[in-house]
C-alpha angles and dihedrals in degrees: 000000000000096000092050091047084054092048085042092050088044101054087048093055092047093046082052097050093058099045083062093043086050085050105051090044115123125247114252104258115266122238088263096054098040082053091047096081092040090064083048093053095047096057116115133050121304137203129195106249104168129015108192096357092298122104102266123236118264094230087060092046110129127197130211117179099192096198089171122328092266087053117053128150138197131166120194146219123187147167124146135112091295098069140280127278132171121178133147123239111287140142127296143174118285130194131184126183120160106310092337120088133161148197124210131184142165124243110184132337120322088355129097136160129220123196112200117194126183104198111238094180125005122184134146101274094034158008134196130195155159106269134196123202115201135181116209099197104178087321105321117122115217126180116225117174131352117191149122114275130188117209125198126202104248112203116185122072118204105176089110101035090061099070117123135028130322133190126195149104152242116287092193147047119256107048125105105240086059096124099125086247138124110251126193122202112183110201120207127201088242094079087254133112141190116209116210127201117198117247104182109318093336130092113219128193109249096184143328120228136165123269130186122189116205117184092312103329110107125197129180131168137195139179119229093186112302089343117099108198127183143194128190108200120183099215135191117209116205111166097295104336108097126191132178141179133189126186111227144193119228104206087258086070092249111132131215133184119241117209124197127186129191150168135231107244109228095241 
């Protein structure tokens, strides 16, 4: 009888036990805390790194500097079949929900573009996700690229750095600027440049154009008459030594990978 009252007194301390446990237990996070730690993570600026699982071209490189999600900036550079498109870094609309968030910015009149993306991986160094790319003309949707995109934190940040003048080459064969010749860019705090080429022991301006840098991306654009004419360079700023590489497609659809390196010219 004893024995049976002890079994009876256990199993009502352990079913005690478990209705508390029950109790205590927390609530399964709501949408809006689950996406809490998502707008945290994406915080930072952010440059494409794959699209499709290839390196993507440099010239098709977007960033996005996420300061808060009610302060984002993007500047872009374009110039594709698509159309071309040059504006400096400034703020646009951003939009999270869950795993799904969007920008969305106008570039001219009656037309603005909005870029989904449905994270797929998030982490602190990189994200990747399914991105849609759509068109809003007056109204008309129109779908222009659909693809899967991977995204890396960039850091540094050289668009001050990069005041003043530089002088430097080409390292590789395919740019325009291999020539075998010194080249100087002088970069001015206005967002403009002027770009010199040597004749003799002087140094002449060739042609001025407009740069932005955001993070490390560097673009810079110039007319030669009618012609506009662009180049995306990833640099890298120590001191004054400056290097940059850009990933670049031949019209064979071969790529190559074009290097500059310049120094800083004592003023």
């Amino acid at each position: 009888m004893k024995k049976l009252l002890s079994v009876l007194i256990s199993c009502v301390m352990c079913s005690a036990l478990l209705l508390t446990a029950c109790e205590a237990a927390p609530e399964e996070s709501t949408g809006t805390d689950a996406q809490a730690p998502i707008e945290e993570m994406l915080v930072g600026r952010w440059m494409t790194l794959l699209v499709d699982g290839e390196p993507a071209l440099t010239n098709d490189f977007t960033v996005f500097n996420i300061v808060t999600p009610s302060e984002v900036y993007c500047g872009i550079s374009r110039m594709n079949a698509v159309g071309m498109l040059w504006r400096e870094p400034e703020l646009i609309d951003f939009a999270i929900s869950g795993n799904v968030f969007s920008f969305t910015d106008c570039t001219e009149e009656g037309v603005s573009i909005v870029r989904e993306f449905t994270l797929i991986d998030i982490n602190e160094t990189e994200f990747t996700a399914n991105r849609t790319v759509t068109r809003y003309v007056d109204g008309e949707e129109i779908l222009e690229r659909e693809n899967v995109v991977t995204f890396v934190r960039i850091d540094d940040d050289y668009s001050s750095d990069i005041i003043g003048t530089w002088e430097g080459s080409c390292t590789s064969e395919g740019s325009v600027f291999d020539d075998g010749q010194p080249h100087r860019w002088e970069y001015h705090d206005d967002g403009t440049f002027v770009y010199y080429v040597q004749d003799g022991d002087e140094w002449v301006a060739h042609n001025d154009g407009d740069y932005y840098v955001n993070g490390t991306l560097l673009c810079t654009r110039w007319f030669e008459g009618e012609v506009d004419n662009r180049e995306w360079r990833e640099i890298t700023i120590d001191g004054d030594t400056m290097t940059g590489t850009a990933l670049r497609a031949n019209d064979d659809c071969t790529t190559f990978t074009a290097t500059f390196e310049m120094t800083r010219v004592a003023e």
